[in-house]
N, C-alpha and C positions, 0 to 999 in steps of 0.2 A: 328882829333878831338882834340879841345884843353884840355888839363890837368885840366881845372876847370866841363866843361861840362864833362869828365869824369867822375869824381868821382863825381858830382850831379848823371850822372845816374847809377851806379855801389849801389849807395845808392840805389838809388830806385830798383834796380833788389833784393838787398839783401834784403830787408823789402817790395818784392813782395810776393803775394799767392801763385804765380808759383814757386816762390825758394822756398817757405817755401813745398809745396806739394812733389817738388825733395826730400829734407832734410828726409821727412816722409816715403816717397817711398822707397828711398834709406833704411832705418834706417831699415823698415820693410823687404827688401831684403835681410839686414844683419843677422835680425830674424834667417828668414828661410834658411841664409844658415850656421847658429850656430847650426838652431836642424838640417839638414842633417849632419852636421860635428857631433856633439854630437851621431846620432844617427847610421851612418859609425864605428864610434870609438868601439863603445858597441858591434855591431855585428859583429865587427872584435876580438874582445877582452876579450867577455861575459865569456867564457868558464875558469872556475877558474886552468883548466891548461895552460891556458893561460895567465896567469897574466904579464902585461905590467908597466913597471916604471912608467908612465906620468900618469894610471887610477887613482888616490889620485888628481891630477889635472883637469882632466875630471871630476872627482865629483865636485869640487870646481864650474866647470863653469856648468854643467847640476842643481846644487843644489842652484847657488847663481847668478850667471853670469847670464843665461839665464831667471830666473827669474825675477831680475833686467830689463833687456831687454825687456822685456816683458811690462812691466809696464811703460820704458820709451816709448814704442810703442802706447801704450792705452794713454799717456797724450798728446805723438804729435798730436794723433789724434785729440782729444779731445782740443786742444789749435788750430789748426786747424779751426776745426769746427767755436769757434771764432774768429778767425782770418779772415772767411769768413762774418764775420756778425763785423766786422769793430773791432772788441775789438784783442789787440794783449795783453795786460796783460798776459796772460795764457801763450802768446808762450813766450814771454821775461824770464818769470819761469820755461817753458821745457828748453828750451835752456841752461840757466844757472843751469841747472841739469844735462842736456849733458856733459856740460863743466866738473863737478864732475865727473860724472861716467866714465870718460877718465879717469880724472887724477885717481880714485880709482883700473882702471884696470891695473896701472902699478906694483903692486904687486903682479897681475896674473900669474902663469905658462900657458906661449905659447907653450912650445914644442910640446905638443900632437899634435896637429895639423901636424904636421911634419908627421904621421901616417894616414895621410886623403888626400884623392884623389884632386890633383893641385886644379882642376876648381873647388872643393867645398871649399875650402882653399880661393881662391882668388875672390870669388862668395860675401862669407864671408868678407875677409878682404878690398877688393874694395869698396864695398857699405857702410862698417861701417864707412873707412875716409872719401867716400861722406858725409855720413851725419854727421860726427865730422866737417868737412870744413865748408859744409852750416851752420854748427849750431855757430861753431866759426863768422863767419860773417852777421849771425842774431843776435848775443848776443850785437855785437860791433854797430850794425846798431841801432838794437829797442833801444839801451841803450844810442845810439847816443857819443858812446865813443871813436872815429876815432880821433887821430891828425891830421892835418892838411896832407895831401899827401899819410897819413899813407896806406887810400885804394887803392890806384895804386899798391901798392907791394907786385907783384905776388907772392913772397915768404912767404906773410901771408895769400892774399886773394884766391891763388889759380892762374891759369891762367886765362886770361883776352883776350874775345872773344869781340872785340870795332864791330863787324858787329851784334852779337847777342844784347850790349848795345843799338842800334837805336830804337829797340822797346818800348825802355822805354822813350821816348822823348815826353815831352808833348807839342810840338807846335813851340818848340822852334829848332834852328837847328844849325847843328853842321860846 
């Protein structure tokens, strides 16, 4: 596949329904596996003789985190929704609030987690960089803010499956 017809259809997969549904899916799997971590944590921990370093941290994200969370779940959806009915304005504003709440999570305490069983740990942290990735390359797509080449580079866009790109071919061939 040549390098032009690439990135025409890598465009189009990223400012598909189908990637935008992944991003939401994903986003909501990270939901849920934030309250089973949050809610592992408590019942490992509840007991005030058991007082654990990280719980002042667990508060943070059960009190502020997950709330946040929550609400960015309720707008995918709902930018979605239009997104299906031809309007992507809404998702172009999820997205670029995705983009925020990343960068607002880097002043988070991670460690607790360190106290939560692998597969709810990585249940969690897998699906939340799915949908930080899809939403990074929805932002740069709807906004149409790509330099030239910029989308080929898997080190931004993620890896790059050219057999799953064919689908998005309108007529034209590679």
């Amino acid at each position: 596949m040549d390098v032009k017809m690439k990135e025409i259809l890598l465009k189009r997969k990223f400012s598909s329904i189908e990637y935008m549904q992944e991003m939401v899916e994903a986003h909501g799997l990270a939901v849920e596996g934030l309250k089973e971590a949050l809610s592992q944590f408590l019942d490992r921990y509840s007991d005030k003789n058991k007082q654990h370093p990280e719980s002042s941290s667990v508060d943070t994200w059960g009190l502020k985190v997950l709330p946040n969370f929550k609400r960015m779940q309720n707008s995918m959806e709902r930018a979605l929704k239009e997104a299906q009915q031809g309007d992507n304005w809404r998702m172009s504003s999820v997205v670029g609030s995705l983009r925020g709440l990343s960068k607002d999570m880097d002043g988070v305490d991670w460690d607790w987690l360190d106290y939560i069983d692998k597969e709810i740990v990585e249940k969690f942290s897998r699906n939340l960089g799915k949908a930080e990735q899809h939403g990074e390359n929805l932002y740069w797509t709807l906004d149409d803010g790509w330099n030239p080449g910029e989308v080929l580079d898997e080190e931004i866009t993620g890896p790059i499956d050219e057999q799953d790109l064919l689908k998005y071919l309108k007529g034209e061939t590679v």
